[in-house]
C-alpha positions, 0 to 999 in steps of 0.5 A: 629963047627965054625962060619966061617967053616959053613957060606957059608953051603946051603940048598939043595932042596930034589929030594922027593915028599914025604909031611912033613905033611899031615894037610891042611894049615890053612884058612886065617882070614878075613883081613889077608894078603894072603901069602905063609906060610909053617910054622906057628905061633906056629911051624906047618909045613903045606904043599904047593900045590906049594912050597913043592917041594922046601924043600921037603928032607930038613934034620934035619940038614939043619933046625938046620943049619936055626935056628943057621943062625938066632941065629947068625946074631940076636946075631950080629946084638945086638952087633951092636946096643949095641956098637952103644949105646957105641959110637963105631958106628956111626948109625945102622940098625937092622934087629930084626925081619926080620932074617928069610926072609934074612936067607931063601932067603940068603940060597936059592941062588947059589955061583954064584949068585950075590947079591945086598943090602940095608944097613940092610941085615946083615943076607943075607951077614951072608949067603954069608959067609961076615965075619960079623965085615967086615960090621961093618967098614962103620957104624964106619966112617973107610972105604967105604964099608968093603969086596970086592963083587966079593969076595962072589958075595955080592955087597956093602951096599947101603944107597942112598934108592932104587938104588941098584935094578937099579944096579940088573937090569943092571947086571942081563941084562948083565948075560942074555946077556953073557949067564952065568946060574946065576941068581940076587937077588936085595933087597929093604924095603916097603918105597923104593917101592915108589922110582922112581929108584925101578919102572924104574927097574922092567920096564927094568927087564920086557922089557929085561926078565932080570934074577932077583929076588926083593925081598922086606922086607916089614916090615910095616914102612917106617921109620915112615909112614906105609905101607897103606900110601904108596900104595892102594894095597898089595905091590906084585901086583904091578908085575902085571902092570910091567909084571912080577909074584909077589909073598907074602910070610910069611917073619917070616917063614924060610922055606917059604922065602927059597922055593919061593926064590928058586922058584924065583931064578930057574925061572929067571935062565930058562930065564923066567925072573923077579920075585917081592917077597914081604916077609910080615914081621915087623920091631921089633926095631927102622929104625935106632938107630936114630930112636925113633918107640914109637913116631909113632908105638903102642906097642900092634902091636909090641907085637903082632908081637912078638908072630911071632917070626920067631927063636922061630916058627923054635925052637918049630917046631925043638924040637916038632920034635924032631930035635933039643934038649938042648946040641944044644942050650946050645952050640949054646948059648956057640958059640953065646956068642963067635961071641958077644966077637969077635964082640967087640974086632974086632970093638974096635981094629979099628981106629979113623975115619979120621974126614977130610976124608970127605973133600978129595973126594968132588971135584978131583981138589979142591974147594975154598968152600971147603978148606975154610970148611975144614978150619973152621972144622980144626979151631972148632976141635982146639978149644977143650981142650985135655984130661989133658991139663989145670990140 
């Protein structure tokens, strides 16, 4: 099994009714966020009044699919960061932690779908079958973005923090308005909740009945301000004042994030307009590999956090199943320590940034200003001795 033959594979929603079991969710401790889990901690599959339809008939297959989804982007997302620390990239954002609010909401979205992110939905573009190194590029200062989106209906990352829902909104209002059975998908974090750009979009989503899913990966920190810094209420509520549904899900449980997706996703392709998902998760490592999180973050929460691991829920839930058994992981290993090769192959086989490139495309005409920098950056860059020169 290849990585590229499997990485446009979606889960289908079962047609049964059938419940997965028949033990009540469990009551939620006082001060404990509520939320929509249909796995927990430990790897128990609890039913939903509301969600269990939608992966109701999910095969064991299908769940082994989830798990090696996981498994995948966590591995490429460490390589990444690895060849960060080497020098090969510039920056990176991991998404430890987050893989599977991004596999279960990117496997319960449609071919035609489209898809907007921010710069760390490594896993949702794993699920719209973006080859992974094609990410890789931008980081390393080669290209502007890396694939073409309307090859996979996955839009470029964005960096400029909170305008990628505003672009969501246009087109899910230009998708309303050609009458196309197709819904969008905008992703964003907690802190760009706060930005002017994120609220101005759910307005106009709101007004038009625009056919568009937020989903928001709120993972605790907005780079390093926590949450309750920015909002006096959970961040789903805020659905309520614009119009629209918003809904709280486990974002460390897969099958969680993949049902109320697909419930978001089938309700605006109705015409019934916006939905805000807030997938309640935690970010495991740094904002960005410039980022130190033990300045401001207490490593008891980390650890904690940890024991919500969402690859290691699904990996007990699969083996007390009996779903999943050690050839499996041990040839998922195998193909885990092939993508990790690939990976550093692809990404040192790259070129050299052009370091003027920065220069070309500030003015179309030129600026005297910006010769006269172009100048002096040519003049420090002269100024260094090459390698073996002066022996």
């Amino acid at each position: 099994m290849t990585v590229e033959s499997t990485a446009a594979r979606k889960p289908r929603r079962g047609g049964g009714t059938k419940r997965a079991s028949a033990r009540k969710a469990p009551a939620r401790k006082s001060g404990e966020p509520e939320l929509v889990q249909l796995l927990t901690p430990e790897g128990e599959r609890v039913p939903h009044a509301e969600y269990d339809a939608y992966v109701d008939g999910i095969t064991p297959e299908e769940l082994r699919g989830l798990y090696r989804d996981m498994v995948l982007t966590r591995r490429f997302d460490a390589e990444a960061t690895a060849l960060q620390r080497q020098g090969e990239l510039g920056l990176w954002a991991s998404l430890l932690g987050q893989e599977a609010a991004q596999i279960g909401s990117g496997r319960a979205t449609r071919e035609d779908d489209y898809v907007f992110p921010t710069y760390r939905e490594h896993g949702v573009a794993w699920c719209r079958g973006v080859d992974p190194t094609n990410l890789l590029g931008m980081f390393r200062g080669v290209n502007n973005g890396g694939w073409d989106p309307n090859g996979n209906n996955f839009h470029l990352y964005t960096i400029v923090i909170g305008s990628q829902t505003l672009h969501a909104t246009g087109y899910a209002m230009g998708v309303a308005k050609d009458g196309a059975d197709s819904a969008v998908i905008a992703y964003f974090g907690d802190g760009a909740s706060s930005q002017g750009d994120v609220n101005e979009s759910f307005t106009f989503a709101a007004v038009y009945n625009a056919p568009v899913v937020f989903f928001c990966q709120n993972n605790q920190w907005a780079i390093s301000e926590p949450t309750e810094k920015q909002t006096r209420v959970p961040l789903y509520q805020r659905a309520q004042g614009f119009g629209f549904p918003g809904v709280r899900v486990d974002g460390n449980d897969v099958l969680a994030c993949l049902a109320v997706t697909k419930w978001a996703l089938e309700r605006a392709r109705r015409g019934e307009g916006p939905t805000l998902v807030e997938a309640f998760t935690y970010r495991m490592g740094a904002h960005t590999t410039s980022d130190d999180p033990s300045k401001y973050r207490a490593d008891e929460e980390r650890v904690a956090w940890e024991a919500k691991d969402p690859i290691l829920r699904l990996r007990t839930h699969l083996t007390a199943a009996g779903h999943a058994d050690e050839a499996f992981f041990a040839e998922l290993e195998t193909e885990s320590e092939a993508l990790g090769r690939r990976v550093r192959e692809v990404v040192r086989a790259m070129p050299d940034p052009d370091r003027f490139a920065i220069f070309e495309n500030a003015y179309a005409d030129g600026h005297a200003l910006v010769d006269e920098e172009r100048a002096q950056f040519a003049a420090y860059q002269a100024s260094f001795v090459d390698e073996g020169e002066g022996e």
